[in-house]
C-alpha positions, 0 to 999 in steps of 0.5 A, spaced: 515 492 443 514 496 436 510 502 435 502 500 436 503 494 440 508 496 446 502 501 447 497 495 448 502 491 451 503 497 457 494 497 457 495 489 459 501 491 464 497 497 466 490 492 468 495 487 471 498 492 476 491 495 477 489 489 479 493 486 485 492 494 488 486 493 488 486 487 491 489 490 497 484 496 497 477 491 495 477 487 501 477 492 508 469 494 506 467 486 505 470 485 513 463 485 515 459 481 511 466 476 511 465 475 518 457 474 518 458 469 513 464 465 515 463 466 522 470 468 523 473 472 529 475 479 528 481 476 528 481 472 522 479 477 519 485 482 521 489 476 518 485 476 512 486 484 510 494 483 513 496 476 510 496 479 503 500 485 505 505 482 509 507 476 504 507 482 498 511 486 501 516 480 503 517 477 497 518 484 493 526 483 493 527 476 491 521 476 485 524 482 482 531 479 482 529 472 479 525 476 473 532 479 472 534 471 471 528 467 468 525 472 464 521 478 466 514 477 461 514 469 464 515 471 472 510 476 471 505 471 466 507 466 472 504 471 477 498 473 474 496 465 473 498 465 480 494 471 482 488 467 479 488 461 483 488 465 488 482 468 487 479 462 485 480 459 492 478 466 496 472 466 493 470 459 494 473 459 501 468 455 505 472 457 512 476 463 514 482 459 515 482 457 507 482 465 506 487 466 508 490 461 505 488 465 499 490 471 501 496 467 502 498 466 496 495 471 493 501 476 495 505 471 491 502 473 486 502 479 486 510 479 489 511 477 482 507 481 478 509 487 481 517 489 480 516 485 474 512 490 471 517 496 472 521 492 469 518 490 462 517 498 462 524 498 463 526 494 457 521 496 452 520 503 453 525 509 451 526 516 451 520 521 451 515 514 451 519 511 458 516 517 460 509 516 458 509 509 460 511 510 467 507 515 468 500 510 466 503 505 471 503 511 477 497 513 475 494 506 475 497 505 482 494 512 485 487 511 481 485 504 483 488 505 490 482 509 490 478 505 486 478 499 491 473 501 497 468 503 491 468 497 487 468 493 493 464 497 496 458 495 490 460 488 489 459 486 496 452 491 497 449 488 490 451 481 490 456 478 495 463 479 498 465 473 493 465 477 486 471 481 489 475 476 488 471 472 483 472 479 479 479 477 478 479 471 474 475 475 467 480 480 468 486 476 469 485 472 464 486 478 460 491 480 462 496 473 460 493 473 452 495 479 451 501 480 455 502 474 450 501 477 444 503 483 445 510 483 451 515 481 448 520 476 454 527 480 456 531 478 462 539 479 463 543 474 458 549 476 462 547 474 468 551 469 473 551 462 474 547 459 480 542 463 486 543 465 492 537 461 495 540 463 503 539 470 501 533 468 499 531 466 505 534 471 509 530 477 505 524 473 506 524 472 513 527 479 515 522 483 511 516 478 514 519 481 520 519 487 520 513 488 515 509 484 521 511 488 526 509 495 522 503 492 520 500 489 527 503 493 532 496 497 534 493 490 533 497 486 539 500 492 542 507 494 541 510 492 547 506 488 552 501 484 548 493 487 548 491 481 545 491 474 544 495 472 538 495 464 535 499 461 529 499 455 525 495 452 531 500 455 535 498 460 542 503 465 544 503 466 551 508 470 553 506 478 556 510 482 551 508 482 545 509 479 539 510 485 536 517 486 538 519 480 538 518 479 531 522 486 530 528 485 533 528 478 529 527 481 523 532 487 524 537 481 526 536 476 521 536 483 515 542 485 518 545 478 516 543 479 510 546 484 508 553 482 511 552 476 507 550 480 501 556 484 501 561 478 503 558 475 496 559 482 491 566 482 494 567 475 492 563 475 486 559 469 486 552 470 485 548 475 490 540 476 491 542 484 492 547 487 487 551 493 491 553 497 486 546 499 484 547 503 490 553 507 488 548 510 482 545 517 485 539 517 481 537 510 484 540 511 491 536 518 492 530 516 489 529 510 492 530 513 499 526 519 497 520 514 495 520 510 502 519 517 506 514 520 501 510 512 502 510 515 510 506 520 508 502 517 501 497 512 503 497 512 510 490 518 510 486 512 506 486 508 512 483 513 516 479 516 511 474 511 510 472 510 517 471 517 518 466 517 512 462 510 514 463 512 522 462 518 523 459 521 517 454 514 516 456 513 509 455 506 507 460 501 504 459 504 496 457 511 498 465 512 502 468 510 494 463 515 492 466 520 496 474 517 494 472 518 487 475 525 486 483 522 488 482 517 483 480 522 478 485 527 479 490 521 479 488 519 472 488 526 469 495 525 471 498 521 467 495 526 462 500 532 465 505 527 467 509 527 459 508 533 457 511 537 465 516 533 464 518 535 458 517 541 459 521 541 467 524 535 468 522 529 472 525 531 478 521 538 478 515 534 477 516 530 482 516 536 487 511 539 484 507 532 486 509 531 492 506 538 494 499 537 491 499 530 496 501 535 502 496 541 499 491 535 499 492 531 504 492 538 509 487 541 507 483 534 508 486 535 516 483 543 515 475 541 512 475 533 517 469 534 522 462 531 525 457 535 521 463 535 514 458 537 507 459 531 502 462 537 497 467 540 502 473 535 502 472 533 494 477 539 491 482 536 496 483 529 494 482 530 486 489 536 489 491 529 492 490 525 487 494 528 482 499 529 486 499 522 487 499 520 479 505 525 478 509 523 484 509 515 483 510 515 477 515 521 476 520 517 482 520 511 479 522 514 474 528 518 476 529 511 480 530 507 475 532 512 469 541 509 470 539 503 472 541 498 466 536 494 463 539 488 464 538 489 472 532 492 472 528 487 474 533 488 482 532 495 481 524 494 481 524 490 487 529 494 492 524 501 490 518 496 491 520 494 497 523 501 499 515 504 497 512 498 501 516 499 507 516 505 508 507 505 506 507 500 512 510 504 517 507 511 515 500 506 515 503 504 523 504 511 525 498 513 523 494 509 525 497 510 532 497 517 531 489 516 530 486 511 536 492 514 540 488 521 539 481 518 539 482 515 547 485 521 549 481 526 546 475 521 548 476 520 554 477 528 556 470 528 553 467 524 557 469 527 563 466 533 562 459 529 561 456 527 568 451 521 569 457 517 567 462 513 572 469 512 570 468 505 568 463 507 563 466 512 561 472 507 561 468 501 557 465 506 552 473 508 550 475 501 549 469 499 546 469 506 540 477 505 539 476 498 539 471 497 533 475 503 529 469 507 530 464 502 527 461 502 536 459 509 535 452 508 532 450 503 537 452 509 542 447 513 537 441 508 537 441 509 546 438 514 548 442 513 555 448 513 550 447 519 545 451 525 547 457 520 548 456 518 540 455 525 539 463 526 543 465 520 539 464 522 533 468 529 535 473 525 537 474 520 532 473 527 526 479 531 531 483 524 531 482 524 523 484 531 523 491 529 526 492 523 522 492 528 516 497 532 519 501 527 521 501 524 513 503 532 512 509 532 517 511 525 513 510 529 506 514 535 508 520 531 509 519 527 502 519 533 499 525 536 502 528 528 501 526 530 493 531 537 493 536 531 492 534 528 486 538 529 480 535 534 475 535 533 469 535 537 462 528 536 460 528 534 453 529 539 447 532 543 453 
């Protein structure tokens, strides 16, 4: 890309990326009106949130590399068109089996796009302007992350939960013209003959795994099963888990996979993985550095809008109003991004940007509480959000800053994948650290109400954890049951507060994770 263009091209890249984030975000506040049109049951509509995660995350990794292979701006075209489709189904999904399915297929997609996107960043990009454009594509991730509950939120308040599908296909459609016209195709000339299809599949399933444990390990129990669980028509039965099972399947087959990986660079014959872009310092330090920093990063968006919506009683749209500040700060970021490093160095920016997300997220756990004003938590999620902006964007970066361009589309994909794993168990621990709190804390509140016998008490626990709060204005609206809605919105606030200084604890590490990046001379330094 050649002066203007190369700047268009990353505004069509960007839109791109910005729209497979969102589509993770979007959907959670069009749950309920899912549920009433389709007539599906909550746990279909677990699997509608969750298919999209689980099989994005799986296929990160191999995407990546097969765009080192086939072309970086075709893989990254061929997800968008992919993505499309996707979308169209969702929106037309008559039951909620077909949803899935799109959901399904919409992780393809958006596996494809994402590592490739980095990529071309990558291959067309130098110097100072590297710089700029990766500090664009972080804000954009930060931003939309942010944007998603907001947009969903009018969408499906103003006219159905099918535009925030439908609402892909004008802006996709964008996305492969202009990529067209303005993003030239890269991909490694060098690269050996024939695919390592076994590490292929072997990536897949162990990420599947793993990914599915993290995610659904609060929804099925860790260890003994909480709930039924039913797969392509299939019911298990078992009193564990599937959860741990699942794991330790994962666990193995990754473990495999890797033993097969090291056999393959030792022989030379062509790998999924390349080895030797671990014994790169910047690339192996930034993407573990990534991974814990992802612990702590996104994990408090989960919780956030509960507590705005069950506790606070906003709706849909007003809870991405209230989230708004985090998207702000992110894109004012991308502004500061360039001219900081400049100035400091990558990897002093990206300290300084994982110590704004822990200055936000603590003080978010400082100001969470049942009668919050709208303006107390604002100044914290906009500290937040450029944190967000500079640290995303800063630590890809520095993780990719050494790795040839020829293997930039691997490098995209294992950092992707450390990211995403490590948001997956961070959004896991936090969400255990959330319900774990609220029951207990719960509970003891109860205890102290009298008229309320342990199994009401009992029945009023299950019945506020199980809803992730959504029982809690049903208690408000009983008069018999009013003070408990009163305890539960406390709990649910003290529950939050925890979760956000549990992230903090998650960003702490990061932070020291990040003393091992290398420094940099800034330039003209």
């Amino acid at each position: 890309m050649q002066g203007r263009t190369r700047w268009w091209g990353l505004l069509a890249i960007s839109l791109g990326v910005a729209m497979i984030i969102v589509d993770a975000t979007i959907v959670n506040v069009a749950v309920p009106q899912i549920i009433r049109d389709l007539g599906i049951t909550s746990t279909d509509a677990q699997w509608v949130q969750e298919a999209y995660t689980l099989v994005f995350a799986a296929l990160l990794l191999v995407a990546g590399r097969f765009a080192d292979r086939s072309g970086r701006r075709g893989m990254f075209v061929a997800g968008v068109l992919v993505f499309l489709v996707a979308s169209v189904l969702a929106a037309l999904a008559g039951s909620g089996e077909l949803l899935i399915a799109a959901r399904v297929l919409q992780g393809l997609g958006g596996a494809m796009m994402l590592p490739t996107s980095l990529s071309l960043l990558n291959a067309n990009f130098t110097g100072r302007d590297k710089g700029i454009a990766f500090a664009i594509w972080g804000s954009t991730i930060g931003g939309t992350a942010a944007l998603g509950p907001l947009l969903g939120g009018w969408l499906t308040t103003e006219y159905s939960w099918r535009w925030a599908f439908g609402i892909n296909i004008p802006v996709g459609l964008a996305v492969v013209v202009a990529t067209l016209a303005l993003v030239p195709e890269s991909r490694d000339e060098r690269a050996e003959r024939g695919i390592d299809w076994l590490g292929a599949v072997l990536s897949v399933v162990g990420m599947t795994g793993v990914v599915f444990a993290l995610i659904e390990g609060r929804t099925y129990g860790w260890w003994e099963r909480e709930r039924p669980f039913r797969l392509l028509g299939l019911d298990w039965t078992a009193g564990i888990s599937p959860v741990p099972v699942a794991a330790a399947l994962g666990l193995v087959v990754l473990g495999t996979f890797l033993a097969q990986q090291i056999r393959r660079n030792r022989t030379g014959r062509p790998a999924l993985l390349d080895l030797s872009l671990f014994r790169i310092g910047s690339f192996r330090n930034g993407i573990i550095a990534a991974a814990i920093v992802s612990l702590g990063e996104f994990g408090l968006l989960f919780a956030l809008p509960l507590w705005y919506q069950n506790v606070l009683g906003y709706s849909a749209f007003r809870t991405g109003l209230a989230l708004l500040p985090l998207a702000v700060g992110s894109f004012v970021a991308s502004g500061l991004g360039a001219p900081l490093t400049q100035r400091w160095g990558a990897a002093r920016v990206v300290q300084l940007g994982v110590a704004a997300e822990l200055v936000g997220v603590a003080g978010l756990g400082l100001v969470v509480a049942p009668d919050t004003r709208w303006w107390a938590p604002l100044g914290f999620l906009f500290v937040y959000g450029v944190g967000v902006g500079l640290a995303t964007a800063q630590l890809t970066g520095v993780s990719l800053a050494d790795v040839p361009v020829s293997r930039s589309g691997q490098g995209s994909g294992v950092q992707s994948t450390a990211r995403q794993v490590g948001s997956a168990l961070g959004i896991a621990v936090l969400g255990t650290v959330l319900f774990a709190s609220l029951g207990g804390i719960l509970g003891d509140r109860l205890d102290d109400r009298p008229g309320l016998d342990p199994a009401a008490q009992q029945q009023i626990v299950d019945a506020v954890k199980g809803s992730a709060g959504a029982a809690i204005s049903g208690l408000a609206a009983e008069p018999a049951t009013a003070t408990a809605a009163e305890d539960a919105r406390a709990a649910f606030s003290d529950a939050t507060r925890y979760a956000a200084f549990a992230a903090a604890g998650f960003l702490v590490i990061g932070l020291l994770a990040c003393t091992r990046l290398p420094a940099r001379q800034p330039a003209g330094g």
